[in-house]
N, C-alpha and C positions, 0 to 999 in steps of 0.2 A: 553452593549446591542448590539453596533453595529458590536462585535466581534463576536457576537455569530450568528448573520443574516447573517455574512459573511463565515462563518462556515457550516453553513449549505444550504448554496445557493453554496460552493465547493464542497460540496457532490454530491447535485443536477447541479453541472455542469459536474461531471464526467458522469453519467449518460447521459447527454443530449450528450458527445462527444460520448459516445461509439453507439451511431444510426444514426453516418456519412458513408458515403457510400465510401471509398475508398478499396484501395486494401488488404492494412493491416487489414480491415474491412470486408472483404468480406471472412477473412480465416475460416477455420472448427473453431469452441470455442477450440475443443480439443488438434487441435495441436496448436492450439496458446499456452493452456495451460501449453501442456509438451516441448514445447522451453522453457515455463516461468521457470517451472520447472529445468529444465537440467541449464539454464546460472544460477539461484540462487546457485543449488549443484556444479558447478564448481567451482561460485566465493566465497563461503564459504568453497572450500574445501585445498583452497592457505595459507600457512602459515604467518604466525605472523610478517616477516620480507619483505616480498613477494611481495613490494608496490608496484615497477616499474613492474612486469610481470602482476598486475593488469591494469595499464594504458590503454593498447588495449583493453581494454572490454568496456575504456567511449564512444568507437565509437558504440554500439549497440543502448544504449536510444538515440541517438543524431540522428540517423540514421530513427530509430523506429518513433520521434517525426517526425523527416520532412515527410516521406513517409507516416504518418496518418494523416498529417497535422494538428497538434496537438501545443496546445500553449502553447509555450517553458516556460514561466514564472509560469502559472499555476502548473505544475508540478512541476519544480522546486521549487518551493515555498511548496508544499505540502512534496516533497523531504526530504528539509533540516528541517523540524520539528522535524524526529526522529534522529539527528546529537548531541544535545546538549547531549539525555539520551547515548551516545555513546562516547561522549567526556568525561563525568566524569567516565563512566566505565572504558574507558582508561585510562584516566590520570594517575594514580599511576605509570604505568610505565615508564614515566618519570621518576620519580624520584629515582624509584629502577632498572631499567635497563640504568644503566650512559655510560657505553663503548661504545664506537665511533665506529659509522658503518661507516662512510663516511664524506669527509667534501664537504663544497662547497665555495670556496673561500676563505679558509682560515675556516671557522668558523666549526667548528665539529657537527656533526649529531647522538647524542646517538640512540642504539639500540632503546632504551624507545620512544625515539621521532615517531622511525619508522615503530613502533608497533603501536603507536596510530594513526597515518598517514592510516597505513593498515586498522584499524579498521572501520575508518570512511569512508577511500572509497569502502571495504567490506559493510558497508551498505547502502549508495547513492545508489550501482549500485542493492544492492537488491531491498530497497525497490523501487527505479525507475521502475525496470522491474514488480514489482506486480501491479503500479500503470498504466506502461502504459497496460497492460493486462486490468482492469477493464476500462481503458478511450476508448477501443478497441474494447471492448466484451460487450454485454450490459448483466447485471446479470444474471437474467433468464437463459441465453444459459452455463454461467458457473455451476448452478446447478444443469442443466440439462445434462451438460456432468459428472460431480462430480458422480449424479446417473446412467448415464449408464455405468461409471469405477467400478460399485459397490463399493463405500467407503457406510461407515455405515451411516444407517440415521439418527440416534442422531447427529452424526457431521454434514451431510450436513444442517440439522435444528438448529443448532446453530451457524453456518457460515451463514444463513439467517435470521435468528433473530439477531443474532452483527449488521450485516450491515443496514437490513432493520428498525431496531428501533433506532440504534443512530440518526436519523435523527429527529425520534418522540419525541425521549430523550431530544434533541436541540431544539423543538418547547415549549418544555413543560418550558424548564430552562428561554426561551425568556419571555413568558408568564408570567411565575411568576416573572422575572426581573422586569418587566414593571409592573406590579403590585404593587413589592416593593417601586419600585421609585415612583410611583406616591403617595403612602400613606405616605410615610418617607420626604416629604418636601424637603426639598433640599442636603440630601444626594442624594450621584453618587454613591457611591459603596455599598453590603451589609455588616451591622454591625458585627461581630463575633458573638456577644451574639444571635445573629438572626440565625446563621448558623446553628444549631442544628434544630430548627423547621423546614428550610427552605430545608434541607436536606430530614427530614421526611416526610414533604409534596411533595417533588417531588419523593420522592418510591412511595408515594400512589396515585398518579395522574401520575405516568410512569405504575406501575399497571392495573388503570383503563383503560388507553390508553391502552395499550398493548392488554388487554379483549375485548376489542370496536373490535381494527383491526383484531384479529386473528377472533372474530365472522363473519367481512365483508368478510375474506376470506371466512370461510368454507361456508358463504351462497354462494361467488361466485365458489365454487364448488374445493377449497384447500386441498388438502392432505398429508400428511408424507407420505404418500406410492404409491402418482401418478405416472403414469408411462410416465416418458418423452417422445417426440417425437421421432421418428425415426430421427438414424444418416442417414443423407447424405453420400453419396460417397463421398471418398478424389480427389478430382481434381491434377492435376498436378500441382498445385500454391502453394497448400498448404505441395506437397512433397519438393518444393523446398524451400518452406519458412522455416521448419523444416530442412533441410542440410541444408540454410544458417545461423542459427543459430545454431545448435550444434555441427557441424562440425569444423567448427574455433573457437567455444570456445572449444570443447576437444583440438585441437592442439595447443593453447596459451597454455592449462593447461599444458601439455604434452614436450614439444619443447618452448623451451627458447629462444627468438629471439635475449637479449642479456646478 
């Protein structure tokens, strides 16, 4: 129970950092967006063996987190969650890419090993840049640029219904926990034989949830077809925050330092 209040009070802390006032805070949503953009498509776009010419990109989140003042564990911690589902996709290769790329002290480094090495800092460094994007941006201003790039509105509405219900999803799951435990006596965890109901009851009480919030919206005046605010002019901060960031990651991509 207290993983899951921890869960969703991480949601709700990203939220709370992205309405701090610094500099990294004060950029247009949109180009914050398409730097996010541009370092994800360079660093996914490095081959399979390609660890070390990844290295220089860990200085971007490190970079990103001091200058937004941003708390290094937090993120990190959110980070490394999607690391294990990346370690067993890798893994195989180990085992079948055996030939020795390099050793280091004597001991041999197979291709396999360094493939999965790549994999896993391939996704650090992504998902870290999506994350510090949303600890930066407060949502709103991301769907509001999303709609004046014109992407389709089915997607921007499904990209705001993921976000904004998982957290209703996590209220609901808390809820019924405490519920269980308190009827089940001195059980801590739920039964199996209970999972089946307990599943079904939370579709239909994420359901009802779900009908409640979309009603308080459209009373507060919500739409699939509202028309975002007016973009702002690009300031000169936000021209250089965009060369500062795509500019050295195309040349790492590009130019081999060694």
């Amino acid at each position: 129970m207290s993983s899951i209040t921890a869960k969703a009070g991480e949601l709700r802390a990203l939220e709370t950092l992205s309405g701090k006032n610094t500099a990294i805070h004060r950029l247009a949503p949109g180009v914050k967006i398409a730097a996010t953009l541009a370092f994800i498509v360079v660093c996914a776009s490095f081959g399979r063996y390609e660890f070390f010419r990844l290295v220089p990109y860990l200085f971007f989140p490190f970079i990103m987190m001091a200058l937004a003042e941003l708390p290094y564990r937090l993120l990190l911690t959110r980070t490394l969650i999607a690391l294990p589902f990346c370690l067993f996709a890798g893994l195989a290769n180990v085992f079948y890419d055996r030939a020795a790329a390099f050793s280091v002290y004597g001991i041999a480094v197979s291709f396999g090993t360094l493939s999965l090495l790549t994999i896993l800092l391939k996704t650090y460094l992504c998902v870290m840049a999506a994350l510090l994007l949303a600890a930066t941006t407060p949502f709103v201003e991301i769907t509001a640029s999303l709609r004046r790039a014109h992407l389709p509105t089915a997607f921007v509405m499904i990209f705001e219904t993921t976000y904004r219900y998982t957290g209703v999803l996590l209220e609901e799951v808390h809820s019924m926990t405490t519920a269980y435990r308190l009827r089940s006596g001195t059980k801590k965890a739920l039964d199996m034989r209970h999972m089946g109901s307990f599943l079904g009851q939370l579709v239909l009480r994420g359901f009802d949830r779900a009908e409640r919030v979309h009603a308080a919206q459209r009373c507060r005046g919500y739409s699939l077809r509202r028309i975002p605010p007016p973009r702002r002019k690009l300031r000169l901060s936000d021209a250089a925050y965009l060369a500062a960031v795509c500019i050295p990651a195309a040349l790492l991509r590009f130019v081999a330092l060694y």
